[in-house]
C-alpha positions as CSV (number, residue, x, y, z in Angstrom):
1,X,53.1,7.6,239.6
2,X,52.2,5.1,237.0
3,X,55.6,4.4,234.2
4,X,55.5,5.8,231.4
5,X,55.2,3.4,228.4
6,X,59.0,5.0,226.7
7,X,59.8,2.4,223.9
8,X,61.3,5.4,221.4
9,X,62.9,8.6,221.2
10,X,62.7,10.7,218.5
11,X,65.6,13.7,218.5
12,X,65.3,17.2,216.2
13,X,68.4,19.0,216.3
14,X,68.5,22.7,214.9
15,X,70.0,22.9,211.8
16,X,73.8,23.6,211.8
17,X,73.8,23.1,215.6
18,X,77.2,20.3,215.7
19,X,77.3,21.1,219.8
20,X,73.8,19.2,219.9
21,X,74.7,15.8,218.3
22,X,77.2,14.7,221.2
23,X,74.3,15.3,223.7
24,X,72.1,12.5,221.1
25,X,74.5,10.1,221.9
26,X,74.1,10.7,225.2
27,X,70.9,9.9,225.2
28,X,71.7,7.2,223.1
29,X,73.8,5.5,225.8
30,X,71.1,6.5,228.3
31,X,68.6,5.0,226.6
32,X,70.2,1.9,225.5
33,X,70.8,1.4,229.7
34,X,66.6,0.8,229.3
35,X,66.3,-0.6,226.5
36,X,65.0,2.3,224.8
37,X,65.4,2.7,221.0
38,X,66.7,6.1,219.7
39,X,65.8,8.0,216.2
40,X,67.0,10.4,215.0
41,X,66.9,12.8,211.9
42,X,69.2,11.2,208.9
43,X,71.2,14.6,208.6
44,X,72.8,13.2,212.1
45,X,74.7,11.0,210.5
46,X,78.0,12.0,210.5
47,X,77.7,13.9,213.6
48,X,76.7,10.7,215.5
49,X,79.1,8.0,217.2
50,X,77.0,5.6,218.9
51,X,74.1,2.8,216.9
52,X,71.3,5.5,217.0
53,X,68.7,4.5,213.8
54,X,68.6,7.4,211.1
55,X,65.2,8.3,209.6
56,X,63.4,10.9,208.2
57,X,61.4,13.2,209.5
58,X,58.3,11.6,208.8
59,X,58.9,8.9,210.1
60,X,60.4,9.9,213.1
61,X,57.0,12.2,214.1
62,X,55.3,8.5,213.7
63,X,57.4,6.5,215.6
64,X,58.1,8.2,218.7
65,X,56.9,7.7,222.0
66,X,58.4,11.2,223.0
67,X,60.3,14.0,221.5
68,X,63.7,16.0,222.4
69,X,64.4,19.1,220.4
70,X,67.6,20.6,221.0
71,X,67.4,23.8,219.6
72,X,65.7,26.9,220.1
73,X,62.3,28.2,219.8
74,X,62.4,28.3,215.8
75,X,63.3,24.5,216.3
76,X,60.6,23.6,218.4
77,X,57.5,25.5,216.5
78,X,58.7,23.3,213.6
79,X,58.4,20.1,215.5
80,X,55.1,20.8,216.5
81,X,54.4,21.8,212.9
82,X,55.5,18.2,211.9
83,X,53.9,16.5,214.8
84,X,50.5,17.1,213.5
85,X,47.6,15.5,215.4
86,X,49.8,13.6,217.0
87,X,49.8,14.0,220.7
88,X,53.1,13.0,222.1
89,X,55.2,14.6,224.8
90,X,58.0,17.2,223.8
91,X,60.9,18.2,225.9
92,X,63.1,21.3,224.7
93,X,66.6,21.6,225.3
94,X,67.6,24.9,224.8
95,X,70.5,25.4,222.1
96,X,69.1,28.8,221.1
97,X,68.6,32.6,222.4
98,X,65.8,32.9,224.9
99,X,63.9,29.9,224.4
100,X,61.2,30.1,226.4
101,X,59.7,27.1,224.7
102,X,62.9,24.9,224.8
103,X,63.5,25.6,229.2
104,X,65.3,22.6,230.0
105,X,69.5,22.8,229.8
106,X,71.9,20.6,229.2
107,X,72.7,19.2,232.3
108,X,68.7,19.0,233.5
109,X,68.0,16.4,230.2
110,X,69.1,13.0,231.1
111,X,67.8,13.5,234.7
112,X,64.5,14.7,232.8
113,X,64.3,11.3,231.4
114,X,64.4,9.4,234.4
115,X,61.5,11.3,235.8
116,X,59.7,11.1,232.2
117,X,60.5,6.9,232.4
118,X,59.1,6.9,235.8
119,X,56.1,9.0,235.3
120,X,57.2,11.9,237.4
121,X,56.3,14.6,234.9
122,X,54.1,16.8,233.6
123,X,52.8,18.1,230.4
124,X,51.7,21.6,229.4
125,X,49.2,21.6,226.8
126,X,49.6,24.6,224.2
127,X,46.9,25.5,222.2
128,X,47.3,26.1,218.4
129,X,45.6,27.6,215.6
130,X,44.3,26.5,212.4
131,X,44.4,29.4,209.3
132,X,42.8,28.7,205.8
133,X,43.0,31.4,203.1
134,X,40.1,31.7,201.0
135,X,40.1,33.0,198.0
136,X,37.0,33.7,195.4
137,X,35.4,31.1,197.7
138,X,37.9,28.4,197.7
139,X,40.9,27.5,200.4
140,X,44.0,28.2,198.5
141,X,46.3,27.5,201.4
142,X,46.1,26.5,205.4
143,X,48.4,25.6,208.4
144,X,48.4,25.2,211.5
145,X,50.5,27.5,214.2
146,X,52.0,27.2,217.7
147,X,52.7,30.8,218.1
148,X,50.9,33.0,215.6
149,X,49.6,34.0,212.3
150,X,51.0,37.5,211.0
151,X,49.8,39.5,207.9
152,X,52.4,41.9,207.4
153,X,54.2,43.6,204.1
154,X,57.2,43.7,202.0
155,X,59.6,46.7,203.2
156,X,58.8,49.0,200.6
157,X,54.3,48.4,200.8
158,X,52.5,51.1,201.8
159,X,50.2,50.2,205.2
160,X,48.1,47.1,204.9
161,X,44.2,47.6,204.8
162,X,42.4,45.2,206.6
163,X,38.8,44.1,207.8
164,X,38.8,42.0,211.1
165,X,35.7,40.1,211.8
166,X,34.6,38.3,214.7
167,X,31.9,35.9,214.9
168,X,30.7,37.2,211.6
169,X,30.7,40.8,212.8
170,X,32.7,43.7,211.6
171,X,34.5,45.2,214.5
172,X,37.4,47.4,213.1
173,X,39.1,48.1,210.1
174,X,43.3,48.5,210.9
175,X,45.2,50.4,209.0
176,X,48.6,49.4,210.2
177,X,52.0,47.5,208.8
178,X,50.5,44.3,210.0
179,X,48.2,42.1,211.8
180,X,49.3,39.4,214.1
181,X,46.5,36.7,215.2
182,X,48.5,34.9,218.6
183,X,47.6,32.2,221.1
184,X,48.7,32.3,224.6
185,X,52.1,30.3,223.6
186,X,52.6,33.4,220.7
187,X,52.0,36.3,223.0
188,X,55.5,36.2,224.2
189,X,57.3,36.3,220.7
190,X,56.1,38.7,218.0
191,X,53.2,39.8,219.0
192,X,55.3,41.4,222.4
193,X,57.5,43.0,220.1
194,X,54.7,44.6,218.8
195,X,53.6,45.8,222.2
196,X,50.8,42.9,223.1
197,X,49.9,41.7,226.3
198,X,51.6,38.5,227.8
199,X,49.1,35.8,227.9
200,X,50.4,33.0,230.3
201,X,49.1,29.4,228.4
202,X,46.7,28.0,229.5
203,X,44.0,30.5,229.6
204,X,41.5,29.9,226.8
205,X,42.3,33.3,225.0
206,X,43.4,34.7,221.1
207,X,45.5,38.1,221.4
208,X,44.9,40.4,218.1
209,X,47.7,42.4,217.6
210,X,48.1,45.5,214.9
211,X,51.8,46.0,213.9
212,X,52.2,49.9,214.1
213,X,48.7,51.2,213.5
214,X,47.8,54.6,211.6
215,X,45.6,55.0,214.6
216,X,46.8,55.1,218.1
217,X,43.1,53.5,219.5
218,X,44.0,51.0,217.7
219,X,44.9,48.6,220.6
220,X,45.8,45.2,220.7
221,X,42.5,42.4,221.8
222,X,42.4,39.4,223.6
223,X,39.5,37.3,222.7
224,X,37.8,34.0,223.8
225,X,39.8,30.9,221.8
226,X,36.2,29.6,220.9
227,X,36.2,33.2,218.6
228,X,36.1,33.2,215.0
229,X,38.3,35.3,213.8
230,X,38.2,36.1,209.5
231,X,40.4,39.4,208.2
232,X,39.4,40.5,204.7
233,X,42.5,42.1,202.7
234,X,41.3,44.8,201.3
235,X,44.7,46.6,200.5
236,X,45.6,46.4,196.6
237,X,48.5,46.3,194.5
238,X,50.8,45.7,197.5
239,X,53.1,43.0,198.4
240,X,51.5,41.5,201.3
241,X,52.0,37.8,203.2
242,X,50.6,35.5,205.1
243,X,53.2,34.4,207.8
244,X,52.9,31.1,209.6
245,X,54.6,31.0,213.2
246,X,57.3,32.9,211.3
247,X,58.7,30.0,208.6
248,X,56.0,29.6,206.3
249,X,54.8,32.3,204.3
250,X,51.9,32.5,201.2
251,X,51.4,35.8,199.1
252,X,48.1,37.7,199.8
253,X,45.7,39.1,197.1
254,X,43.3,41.9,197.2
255,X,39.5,40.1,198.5
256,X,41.5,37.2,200.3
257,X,39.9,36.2,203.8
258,X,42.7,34.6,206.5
259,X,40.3,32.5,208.4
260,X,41.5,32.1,211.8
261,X,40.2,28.8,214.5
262,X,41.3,27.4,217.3
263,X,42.4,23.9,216.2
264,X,41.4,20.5,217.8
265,X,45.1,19.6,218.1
266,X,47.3,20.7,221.4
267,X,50.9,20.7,221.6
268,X,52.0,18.7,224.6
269,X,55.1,20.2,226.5
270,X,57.1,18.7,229.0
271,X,57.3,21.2,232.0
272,X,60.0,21.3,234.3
273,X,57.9,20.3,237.9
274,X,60.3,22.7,240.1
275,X,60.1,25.6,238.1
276,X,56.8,27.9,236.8
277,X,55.7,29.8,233.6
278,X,56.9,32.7,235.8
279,X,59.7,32.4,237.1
280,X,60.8,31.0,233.3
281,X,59.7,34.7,232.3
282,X,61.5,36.3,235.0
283,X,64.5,33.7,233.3
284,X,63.9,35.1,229.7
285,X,63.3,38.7,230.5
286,X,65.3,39.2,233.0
287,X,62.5,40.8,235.1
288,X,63.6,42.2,238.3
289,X,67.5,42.4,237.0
């Protein structure tokens, strides 16, 4: 296989994570064996022992050739969040729960970056989606998700109201606590709680998922990606928000339309070659057990 062209790391450690920064100076001795430069986040810096460059986060999502996050899930849907456009390889080590986005352990990473300087990997690309509010005709907010979009309500709202509309046709109006909007990557965190289907990635799909409907028909959809998918708010005098892969939220009004795309931007994960999407579910789930 052809090298791959490694010139810098960028690492993103969870917050409040200390067990992670002794495995960034690994990879800073690692890399420093290949002449590899290694960046890192500037809140590193008194974790860190060895002459790894501190900058911020910015800059770090522009510089890097590829991407270890050592975290957990929550950790990883805000790198892709920061990465943008940007298409650059991301390999998750997993300092979290179940992580089904951050597979890799440990003892698997510096191996993992031999194969990645030798161009024996792979990448999994993740779609995302794009979601604009508009409000009396202008976009008062937008962002772009790995996971899912999620209209749900404070604790003590009444049910939300909402039109769903695909490709500029009404199809249902859910009465329900919420209404999560997934992609393939998101079908295995809320919207699974919320009884969804699992969607493995790569199939071109949106899931539509109600949050405990009034009405039992009301079942979750899966959908071409290439949908358009617009839900009108038509609940009033609630407290009701716009939720963003779960870390970024925007307060709803009565009228506002969540305008729901596929976006042009994947998010490129490196895969472990010797293990499938499967068999990291029967992993996480315990399936079988």
């Amino acid at each position: 296989m052809k090298p791959f062209s490694l010139r810098c790391i960028g690492t993103i450690v969870k917050p409040n994570i200390t067990d992670a920064w002794p495995v960034v100076d690994e990879i800073g001795r690692w890399a420093a064996k290949h002449q590899i430069e290694v960046i890192a986040e500037e809140t590193g810096r008194k974790f860190l022992d060895s002459k790894i460059s501190l900058v911020s986060r910015t800059e770090l999502a522009a510089r890097s050739d590829l991407i270890v996050v050592l975290g957990g899930d929550g950790t990883m849907l805000a790198t892709a969040r920061l990465m943008g456009s940007r298409n650059v390889p991301v390999i998750g080590v997993n300092f979290g729960m179940l992580g089904y986005l951050t597979e890799f352990s440990v003892e698997e990473l510096i191996p993992m970056l031999e194969d990645i300087l030798n161009g024996n990997f792979r990448t999994n690309e993740r779609m995302r989606l794009e979601a604009e509010v508009i409000r009396n005709g202008s976009c008062v907010s937008s962002g772009s998700v790995l996971n899912d979009v999620v209209v749900n309500k404070a604790a003590l709202a009444r049910m939300i109201d909402l039109e769903c509309w695909i490709n500029g046709k009404l199809i249902n109006r859910f009465r329900a606590d919420g209404l999560i909007v997934s992609t393939p990557t998101g079908s295995t965190a809320y919207s699974l709680s919320a009884g969804g289907p699992i969607i493995q990635p790569g199939i071109n799909a949106i899931v539509i998922t109600p949050i405990c409907p009034h009405t039992l028909t009301n079942r979750p959809l899966v959908i071409p990606d290439s949908t358009a998918v617009d839900l009108i708010l038509m609940t009033t005098n609630e407290e009701i928000t716009l939720t963003l892969d779960g870390q970024i939220g925007f307060a709803l009004k009565h009228g506002d339309k969540i305008a729901v795309r596929k976006s042009e931007h994947y998010f490129h994960l490196v895969e472990s070659i010797d293990k499938s999407y499967f068999e990291v579910l029967h992993d996480k789930l315990n399936w079988g057990g």
